[in-house]
C-alpha positions, 0 to 999 in steps of 0.5 A, spaced: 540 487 472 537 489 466 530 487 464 529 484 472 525 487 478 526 486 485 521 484 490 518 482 496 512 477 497 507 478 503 511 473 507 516 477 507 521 473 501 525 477 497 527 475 489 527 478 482 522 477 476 524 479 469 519 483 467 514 480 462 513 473 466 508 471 471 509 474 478 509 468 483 515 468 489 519 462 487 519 460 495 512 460 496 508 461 490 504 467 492 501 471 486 504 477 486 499 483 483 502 489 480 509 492 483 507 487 488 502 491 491 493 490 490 490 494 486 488 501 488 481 498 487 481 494 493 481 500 497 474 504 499 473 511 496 473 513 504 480 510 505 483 513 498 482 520 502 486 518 508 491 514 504 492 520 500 492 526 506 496 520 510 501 521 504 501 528 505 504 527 512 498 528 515 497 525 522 491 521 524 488 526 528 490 532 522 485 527 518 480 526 522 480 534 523 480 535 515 475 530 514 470 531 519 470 524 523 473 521 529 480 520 530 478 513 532 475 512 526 481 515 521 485 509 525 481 504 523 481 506 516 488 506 517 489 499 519 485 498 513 489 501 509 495 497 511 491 490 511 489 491 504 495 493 501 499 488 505 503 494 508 506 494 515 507 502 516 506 509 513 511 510 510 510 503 505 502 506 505 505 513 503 509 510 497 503 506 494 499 513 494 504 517 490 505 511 486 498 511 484 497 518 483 492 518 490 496 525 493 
C-alpha cells in the first residue's frame, strides 16, 4: 500500500500505520518512536562503538580486542544494546546501526 508502513510493536504485534499519523499499536497501544525503534540517543557513547563494530560483523570477542576491554564487558554492552533497542539478536541490532549511519 502506498503512503502505508508495516511493523512490529515490542510485544510482538504486527500492523500498518500511514504515514503521518500517530504510531500507537492498535492492539495495545504501545507508542512506537520512529520506524519502531528508540532513538539512537537512548544508547551510551560506549555502547554506539560496539554497536557499530557489531554491525561490522565483529564477534564479541573481536570487540573486546578492538577496544581494549574484557569480552565480558563487551557482552554486557551487548545485552544493553538489545534491552534499549528492543532488539532480540544481531542481526536486528545490525539493522538499526546502518540505519542510523553508526557503521
Amino acid at each position: 500500500m502506498n503512503g502505508c508502513l508495516e511493523a512490529k510493536c515490542p510485544l510482538g504485534h504486527e500492523f500498518r500505520w500511514l504515514t503521518g499519523t500517530p504510531m500507537l499499536c492498535p492492539v495495545c497501544q504501545h507508542p512506537m518512536h520512529g520506524d519502531q525503534y528508540p532513538p539512537v540517543e537512548a544508547l551510551t557513547p560506549r555502547e554506539k562503538e560496539v554497536l557499530a563494530l557489531l554491525a561490522r560483523g565483529m564477534t564479541n570477542r573481536e570487540i573486546a580486542e578492538n577496544l581494549y576491554i574484557e569480552e565480558c564487558t563487551v557482552e554486557h554492552h551487548v545485552h544493553s544494546i538489545f534491552r534499549k533497542l528492543r532488539v532480540r539478536n544481531r542481526t536486528q541490532a545490525a539493522t538499526y546501526a546502518i540505519r542510523n549511519v553508526l557503521t
